[in-house]
C-alpha positions in Angstrom: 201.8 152.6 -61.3 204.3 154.0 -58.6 202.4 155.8 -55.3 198.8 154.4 -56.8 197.3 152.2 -54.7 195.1 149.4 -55.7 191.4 149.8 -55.1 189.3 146.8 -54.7 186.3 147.2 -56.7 184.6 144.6 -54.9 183.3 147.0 -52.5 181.5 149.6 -54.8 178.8 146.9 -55.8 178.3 146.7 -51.9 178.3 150.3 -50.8 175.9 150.9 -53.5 173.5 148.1 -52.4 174.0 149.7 -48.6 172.9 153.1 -50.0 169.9 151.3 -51.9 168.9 149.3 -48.5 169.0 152.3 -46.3 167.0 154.8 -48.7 164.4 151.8 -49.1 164.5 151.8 -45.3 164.0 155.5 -44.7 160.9 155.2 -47.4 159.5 152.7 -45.5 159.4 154.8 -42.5 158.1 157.4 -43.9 155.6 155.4 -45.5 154.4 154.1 -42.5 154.1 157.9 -40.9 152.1 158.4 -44.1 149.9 156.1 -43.3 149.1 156.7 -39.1 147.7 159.8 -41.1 144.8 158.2 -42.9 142.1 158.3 -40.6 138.9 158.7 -43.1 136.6 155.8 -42.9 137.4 156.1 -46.9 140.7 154.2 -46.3 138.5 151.3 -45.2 138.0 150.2 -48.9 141.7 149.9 -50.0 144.7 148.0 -48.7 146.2 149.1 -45.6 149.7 150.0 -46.8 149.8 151.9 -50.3 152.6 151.6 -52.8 155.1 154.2 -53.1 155.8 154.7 -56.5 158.2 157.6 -59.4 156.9 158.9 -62.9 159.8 159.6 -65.1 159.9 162.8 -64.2 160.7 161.5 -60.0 157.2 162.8 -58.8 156.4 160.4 -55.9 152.9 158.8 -55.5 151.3 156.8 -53.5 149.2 153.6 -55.4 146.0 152.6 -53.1 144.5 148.9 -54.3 141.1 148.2 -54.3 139.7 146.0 -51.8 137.0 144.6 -53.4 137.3 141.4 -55.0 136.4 142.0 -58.5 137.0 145.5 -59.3 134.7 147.2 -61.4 136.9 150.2 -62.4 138.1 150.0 -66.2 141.7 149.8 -67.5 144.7 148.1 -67.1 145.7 149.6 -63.6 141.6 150.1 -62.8 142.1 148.9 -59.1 144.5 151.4 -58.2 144.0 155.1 -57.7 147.3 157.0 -57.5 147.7 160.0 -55.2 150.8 162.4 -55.5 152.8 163.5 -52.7 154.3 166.4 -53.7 150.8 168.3 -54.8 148.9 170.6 -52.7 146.0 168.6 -52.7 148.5 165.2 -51.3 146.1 164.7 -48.7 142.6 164.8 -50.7 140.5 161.7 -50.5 137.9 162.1 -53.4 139.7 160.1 -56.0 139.5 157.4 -53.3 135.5 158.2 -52.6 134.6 158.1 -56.5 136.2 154.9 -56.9 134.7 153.0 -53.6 131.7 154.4 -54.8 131.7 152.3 -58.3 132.8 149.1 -56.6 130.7 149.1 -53.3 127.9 151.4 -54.1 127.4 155.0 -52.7 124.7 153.8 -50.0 127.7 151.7 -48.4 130.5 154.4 -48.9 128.2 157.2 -47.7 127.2 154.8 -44.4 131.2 154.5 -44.3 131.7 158.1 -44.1 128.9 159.2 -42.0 129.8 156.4 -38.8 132.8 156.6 -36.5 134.4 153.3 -37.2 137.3 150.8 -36.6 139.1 150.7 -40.2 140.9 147.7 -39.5 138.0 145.3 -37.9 135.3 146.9 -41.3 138.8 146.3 -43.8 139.0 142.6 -42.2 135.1 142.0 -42.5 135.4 143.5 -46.2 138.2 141.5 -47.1 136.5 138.2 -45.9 133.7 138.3 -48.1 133.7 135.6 -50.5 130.3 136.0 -52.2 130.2 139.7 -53.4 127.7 140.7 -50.1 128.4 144.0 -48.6 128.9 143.9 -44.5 129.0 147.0 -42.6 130.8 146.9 -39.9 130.4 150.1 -38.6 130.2 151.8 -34.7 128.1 154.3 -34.9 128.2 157.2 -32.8 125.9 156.0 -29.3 124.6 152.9 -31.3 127.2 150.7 -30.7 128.2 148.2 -33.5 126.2 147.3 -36.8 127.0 144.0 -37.8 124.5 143.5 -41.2 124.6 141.9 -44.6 122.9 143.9 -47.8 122.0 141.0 -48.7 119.0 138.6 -48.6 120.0 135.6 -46.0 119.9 132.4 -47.5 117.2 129.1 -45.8 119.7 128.3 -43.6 121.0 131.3 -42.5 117.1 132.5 -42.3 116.7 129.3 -39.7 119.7 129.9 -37.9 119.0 133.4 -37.5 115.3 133.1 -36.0 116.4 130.5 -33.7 119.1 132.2 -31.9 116.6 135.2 -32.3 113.6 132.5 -30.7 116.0 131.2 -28.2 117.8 134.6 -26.8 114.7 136.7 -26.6 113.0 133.4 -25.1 110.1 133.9 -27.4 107.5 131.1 -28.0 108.7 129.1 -31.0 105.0 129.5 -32.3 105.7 133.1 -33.0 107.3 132.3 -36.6 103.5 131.6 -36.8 102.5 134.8 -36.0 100.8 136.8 -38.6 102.3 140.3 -37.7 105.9 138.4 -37.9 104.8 136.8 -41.4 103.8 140.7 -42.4 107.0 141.9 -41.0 109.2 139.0 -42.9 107.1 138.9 -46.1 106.0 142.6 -46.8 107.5 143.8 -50.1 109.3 140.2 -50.7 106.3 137.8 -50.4 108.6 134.7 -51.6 111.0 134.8 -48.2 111.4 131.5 -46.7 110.0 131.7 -43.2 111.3 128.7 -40.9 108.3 126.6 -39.5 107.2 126.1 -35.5 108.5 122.9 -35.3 111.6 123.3 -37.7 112.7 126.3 -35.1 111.9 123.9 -31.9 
């Protein structure tokens, strides 16, 4: 028509992807201003980044996966507890604590909670585990840091531990024949491998 000019439609598909790039960008940030906010050892048994994610009625959320390998929460979503942003209580953690208490055990979240400790270095051990044992990997307060397994150590581990134990301590090798260590080893779990003297030498 006369005094219309063309418009090349071209361009709406890419100012719209633009728009979409920049608000993903902005939620991103945010996101990870969100995130310099969780502090609470409790964080230490999900992911390091949660989801941001809408309900149909454009509430936002934030999604927190489990860390542990086989989740034992139930449903079709059970390794993610969902946190809304826009609630008063946006900030609260006990959703987080109830779950981390059915997949690592209260003993271990409770530990968790009670030490001061480096999230990403007791995340990292967590998420190296490959045979369901718990590691804390806590600092606590004036102790330094607690590097143990709740588990028993397996024949080999058992010798490699009381060697480097033998060895660093420069204790006679004939103390795995001691019987105070035997009592020490055995009390409670009579059937624990002990290493012999001359295995350990």
């Amino acid at each position: 028509l006369p005094g219309v000019e063309p418009v090349d439609l071209s361009k709406c598909g890419d100012d719209n992807k633009e728009d979409k790039d920049a608000n993903e960008s902005e939620e991103e940030t945010d996101n990870a201003e969100l995130c310099k906010c969780f502090t609470s050892p409790i964080y230490t048994f999900f992911g390091p980044v949660p989801n941001i994610t809408y309900n149909s009625e454009g509430h936002r959320a934030h999604e927190f996966c489990c860390s542990a390998s086989i989740c034992k929460c139930k449903g079709v979503n059970g390794q993610i507890v969902q946190r809304y942003l826009d609630t008063a209580d946006c900030k609260s953690t006990s959703n987080l604590k109830r779950h981390a208490m059915i997949c690592w055990g209260a003993k271990t979240v409770n530990n968790a909670l009670e030490a001061k400790i480096n999230i990403d270095l007791a995340r990292t051990t967590l998420g190296n585990l490959k045979d369901r044992s718990i590691t804390a990997a806590f600092e606590r307060k004036g102790k330094g840091k607690v590097l143990y397994l709740h588990r028993q150590h397996t024949k080999t581990e058992t010798r490699a531990k009381i060697v480097c134990w033998v060895s660093e301590s420069m204790h006679p090798f004939s103390i795995v024949e001691d019987h105070g260590f035997h009592c020490l080893m055995k009390t409670g779990r009579p059937e624990y491998y002990l290493p012999s003297c001359s295995t350990v030498s």
